[in-house]
MIDOSE-1310 file (N, C-alpha, C; in nm, 2 decimals, decimal comma, always signed):
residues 108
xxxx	+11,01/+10,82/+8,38/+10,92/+10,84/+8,49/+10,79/+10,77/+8,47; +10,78/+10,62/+8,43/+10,71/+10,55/+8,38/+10,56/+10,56/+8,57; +10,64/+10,56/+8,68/+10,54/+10,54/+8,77/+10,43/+10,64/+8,80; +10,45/+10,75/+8,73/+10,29/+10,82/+8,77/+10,18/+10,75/+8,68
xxxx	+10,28/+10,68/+8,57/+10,14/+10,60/+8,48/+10,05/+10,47/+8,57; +10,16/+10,45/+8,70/+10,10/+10,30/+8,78/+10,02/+10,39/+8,88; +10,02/+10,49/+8,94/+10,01/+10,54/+9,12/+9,94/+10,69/+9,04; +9,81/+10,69/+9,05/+9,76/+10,83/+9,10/+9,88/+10,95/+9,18
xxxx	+9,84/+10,87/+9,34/+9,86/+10,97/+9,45/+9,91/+10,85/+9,52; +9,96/+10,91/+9,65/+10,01/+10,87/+9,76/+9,98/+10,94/+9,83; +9,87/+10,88/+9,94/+9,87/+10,98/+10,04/+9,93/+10,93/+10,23; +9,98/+10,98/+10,25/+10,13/+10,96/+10,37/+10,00/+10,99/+10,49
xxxx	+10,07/+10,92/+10,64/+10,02/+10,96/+10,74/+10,13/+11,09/+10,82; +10,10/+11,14/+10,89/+10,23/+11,25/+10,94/+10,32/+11,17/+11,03; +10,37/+11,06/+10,98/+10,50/+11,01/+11,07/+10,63/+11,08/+11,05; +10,71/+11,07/+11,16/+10,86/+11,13/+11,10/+10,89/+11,06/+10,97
xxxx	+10,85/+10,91/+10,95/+10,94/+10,84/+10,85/+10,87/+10,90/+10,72; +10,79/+11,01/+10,69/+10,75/+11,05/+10,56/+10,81/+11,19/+10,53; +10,92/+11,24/+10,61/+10,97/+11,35/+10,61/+10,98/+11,39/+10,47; +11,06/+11,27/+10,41/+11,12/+11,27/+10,30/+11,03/+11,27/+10,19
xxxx	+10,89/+11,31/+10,17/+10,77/+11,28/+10,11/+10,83/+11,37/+9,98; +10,85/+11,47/+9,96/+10,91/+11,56/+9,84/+11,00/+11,50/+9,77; +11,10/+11,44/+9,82/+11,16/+11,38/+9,71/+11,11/+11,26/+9,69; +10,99/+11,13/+9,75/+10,94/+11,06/+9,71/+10,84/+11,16/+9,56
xxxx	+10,82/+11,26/+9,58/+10,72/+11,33/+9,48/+10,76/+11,32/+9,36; +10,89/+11,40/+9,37/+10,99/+11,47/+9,24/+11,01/+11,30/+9,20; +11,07/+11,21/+9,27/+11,15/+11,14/+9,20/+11,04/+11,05/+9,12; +10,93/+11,04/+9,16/+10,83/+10,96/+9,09/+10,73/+11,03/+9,01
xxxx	+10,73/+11,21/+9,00/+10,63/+11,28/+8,97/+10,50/+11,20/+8,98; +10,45/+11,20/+9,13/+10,35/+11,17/+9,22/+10,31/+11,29/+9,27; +10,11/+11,28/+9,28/+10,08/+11,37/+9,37/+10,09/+11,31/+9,54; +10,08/+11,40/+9,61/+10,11/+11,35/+9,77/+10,00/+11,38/+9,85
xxxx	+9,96/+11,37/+9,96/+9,88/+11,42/+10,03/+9,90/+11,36/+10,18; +9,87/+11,45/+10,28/+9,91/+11,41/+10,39/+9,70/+11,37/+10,49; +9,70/+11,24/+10,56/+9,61/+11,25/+10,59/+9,59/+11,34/+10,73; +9,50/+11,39/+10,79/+9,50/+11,45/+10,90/+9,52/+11,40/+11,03
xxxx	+9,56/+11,48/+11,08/+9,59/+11,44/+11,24/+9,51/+11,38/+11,32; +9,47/+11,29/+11,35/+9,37/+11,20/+11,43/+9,26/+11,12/+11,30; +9,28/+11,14/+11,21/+9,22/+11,08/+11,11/+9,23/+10,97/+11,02; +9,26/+10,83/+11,08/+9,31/+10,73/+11,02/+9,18/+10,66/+10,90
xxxx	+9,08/+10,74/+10,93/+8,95/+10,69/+10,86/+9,03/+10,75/+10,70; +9,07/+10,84/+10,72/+9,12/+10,90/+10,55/+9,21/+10,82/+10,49; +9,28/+10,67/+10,56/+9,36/+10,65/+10,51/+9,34/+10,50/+10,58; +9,16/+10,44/+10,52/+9,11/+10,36/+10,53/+9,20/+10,16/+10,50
xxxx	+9,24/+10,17/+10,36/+9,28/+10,05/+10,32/+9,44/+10,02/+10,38; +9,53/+10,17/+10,42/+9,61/+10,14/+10,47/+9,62/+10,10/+10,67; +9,53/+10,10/+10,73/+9,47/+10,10/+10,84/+9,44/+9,97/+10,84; +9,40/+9,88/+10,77/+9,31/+9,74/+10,73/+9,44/+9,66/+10,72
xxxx	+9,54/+9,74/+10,62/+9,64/+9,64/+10,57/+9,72/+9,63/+10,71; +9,77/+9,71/+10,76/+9,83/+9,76/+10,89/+9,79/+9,61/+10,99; +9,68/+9,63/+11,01/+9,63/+9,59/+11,12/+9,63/+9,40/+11,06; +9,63/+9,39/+10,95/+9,68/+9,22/+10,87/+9,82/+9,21/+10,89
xxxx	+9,91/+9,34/+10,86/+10,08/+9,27/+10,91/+10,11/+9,22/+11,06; +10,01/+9,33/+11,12/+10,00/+9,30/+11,31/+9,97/+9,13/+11,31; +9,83/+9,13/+11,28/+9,78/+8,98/+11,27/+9,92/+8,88/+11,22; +10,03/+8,91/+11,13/+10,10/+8,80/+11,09/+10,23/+8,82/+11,17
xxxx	+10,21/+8,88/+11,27/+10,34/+8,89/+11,33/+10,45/+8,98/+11,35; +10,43/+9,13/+11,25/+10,49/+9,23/+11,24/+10,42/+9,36/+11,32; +10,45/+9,32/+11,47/+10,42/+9,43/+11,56/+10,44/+9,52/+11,53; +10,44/+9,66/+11,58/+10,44/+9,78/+11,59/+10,56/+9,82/+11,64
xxxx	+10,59/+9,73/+11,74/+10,78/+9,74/+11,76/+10,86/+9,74/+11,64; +10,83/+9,61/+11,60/+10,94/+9,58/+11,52/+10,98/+9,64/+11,43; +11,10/+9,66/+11,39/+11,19/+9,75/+11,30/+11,15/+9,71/+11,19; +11,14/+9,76/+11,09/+11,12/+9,73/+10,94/+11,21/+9,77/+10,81
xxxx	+11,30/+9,81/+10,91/+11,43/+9,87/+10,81/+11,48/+9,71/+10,82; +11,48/+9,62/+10,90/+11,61/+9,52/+10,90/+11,50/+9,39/+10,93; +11,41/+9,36/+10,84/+11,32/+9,26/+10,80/+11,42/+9,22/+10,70; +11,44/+9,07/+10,68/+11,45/+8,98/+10,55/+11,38/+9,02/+10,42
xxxx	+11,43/+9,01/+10,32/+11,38/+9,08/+10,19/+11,30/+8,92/+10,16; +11,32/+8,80/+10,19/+11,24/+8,65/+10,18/+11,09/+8,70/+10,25; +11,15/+8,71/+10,37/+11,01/+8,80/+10,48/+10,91/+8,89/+10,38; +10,95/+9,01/+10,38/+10,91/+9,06/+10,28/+10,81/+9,04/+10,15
xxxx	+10,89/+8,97/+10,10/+10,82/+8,94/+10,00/+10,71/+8,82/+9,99; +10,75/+8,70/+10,09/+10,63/+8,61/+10,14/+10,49/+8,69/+10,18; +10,51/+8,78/+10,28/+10,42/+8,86/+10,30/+10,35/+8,90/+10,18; +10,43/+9,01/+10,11/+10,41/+9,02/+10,01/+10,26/+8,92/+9,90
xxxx	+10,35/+8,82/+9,87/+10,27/+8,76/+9,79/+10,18/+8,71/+9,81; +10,17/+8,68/+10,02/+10,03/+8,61/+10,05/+9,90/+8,69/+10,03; +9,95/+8,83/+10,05/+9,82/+8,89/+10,11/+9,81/+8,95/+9,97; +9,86/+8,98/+9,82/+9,83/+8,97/+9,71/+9,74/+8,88/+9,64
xxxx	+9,73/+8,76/+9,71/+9,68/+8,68/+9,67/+9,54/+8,61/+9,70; +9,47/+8,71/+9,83/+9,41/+8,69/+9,86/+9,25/+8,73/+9,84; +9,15/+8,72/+9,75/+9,04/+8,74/+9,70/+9,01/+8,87/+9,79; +8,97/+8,96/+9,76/+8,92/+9,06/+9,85/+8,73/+9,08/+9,79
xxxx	+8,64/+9,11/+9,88/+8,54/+9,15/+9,84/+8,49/+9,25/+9,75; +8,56/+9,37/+9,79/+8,54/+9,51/+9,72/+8,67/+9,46/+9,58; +8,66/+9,38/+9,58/+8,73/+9,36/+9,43/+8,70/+9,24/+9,34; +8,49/+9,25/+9,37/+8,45/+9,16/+9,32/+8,52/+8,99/+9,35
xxxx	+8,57/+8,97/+9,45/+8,67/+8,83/+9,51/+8,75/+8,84/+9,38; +8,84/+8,91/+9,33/+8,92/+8,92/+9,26/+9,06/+8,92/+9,37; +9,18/+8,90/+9,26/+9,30/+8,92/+9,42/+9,37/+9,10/+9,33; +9,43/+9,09/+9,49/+9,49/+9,26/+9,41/+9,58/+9,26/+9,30
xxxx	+9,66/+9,11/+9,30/+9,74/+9,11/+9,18/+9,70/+9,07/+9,04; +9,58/+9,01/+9,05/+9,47/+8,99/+8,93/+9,42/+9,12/+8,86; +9,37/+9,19/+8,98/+9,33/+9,32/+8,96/+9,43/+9,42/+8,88; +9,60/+9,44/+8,94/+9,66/+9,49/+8,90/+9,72/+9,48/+8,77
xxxx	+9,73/+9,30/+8,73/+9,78/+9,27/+8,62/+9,71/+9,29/+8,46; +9,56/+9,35/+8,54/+9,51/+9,35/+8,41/+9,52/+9,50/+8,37; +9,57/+9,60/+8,50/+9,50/+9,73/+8,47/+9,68/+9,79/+8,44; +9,76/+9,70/+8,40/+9,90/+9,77/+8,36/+9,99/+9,70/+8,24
xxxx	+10,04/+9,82/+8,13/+10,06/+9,76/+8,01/+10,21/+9,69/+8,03; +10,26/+9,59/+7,92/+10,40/+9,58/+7,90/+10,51/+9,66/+8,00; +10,49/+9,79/+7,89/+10,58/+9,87/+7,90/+10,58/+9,92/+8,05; +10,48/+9,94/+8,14/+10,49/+9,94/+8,27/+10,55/+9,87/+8,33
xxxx	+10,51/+9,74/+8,30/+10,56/+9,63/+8,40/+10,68/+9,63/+8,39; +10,78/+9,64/+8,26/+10,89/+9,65/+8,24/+10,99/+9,76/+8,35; +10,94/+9,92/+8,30/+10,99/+9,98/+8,41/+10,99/+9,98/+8,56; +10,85/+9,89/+8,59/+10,85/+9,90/+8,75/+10,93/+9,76/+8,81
């Protein structure tokens, strides 16, 4: 159960698709937290990112169960890649790479 050493918490919005939020808990021994009902401000950076998948083309319609795993991961790596301010113009994968040992990277 190497992932609670990567992930604090996880905090979920109240969609049906987080039903399953307990066994994302157990199986990763993660804390959870649900943000409040009309309160997207609590769940600031995922609101920002949200609104960057819209900008690249992944409406709000579109299904996300049956996206290309190539898709995916392009995505993925662009917006990884991209200097953020509040991370001193560092990229998130710069950031991440320095703050996780070996043996993490291994298990994740």
């Amino acid at each position: 159960k190497q992932s609670r050493h990567l992930f604090k918490s996880i905090t979920f919005d109240n969609g049906k698709e987080f039903a399953g939020w307990r066994e994302i808990a157990n199986k990763h021994d993660i804390q959870t937290y649900f943000a409040e009902v009309g309160a997207p401000n609590q769940r600031g950076l995922n609101e920002n990112t949200n609104g960057i998948l819209r900008r690249d083309g992944l409406s709000k319609k579109k299904d996300f169960r049956n996206l290309p795993d190539e898709l995916v991961t392009q995505l993925m790596s662009y917006r990884n890649n991209i200097p953020r301010k509040s991370l001193h113009y560092r990229t998130p994968i710069e950031v991440f790479m320095e703050n996780i040992t070996d043996a993490q990277l291994v298990s994740f």
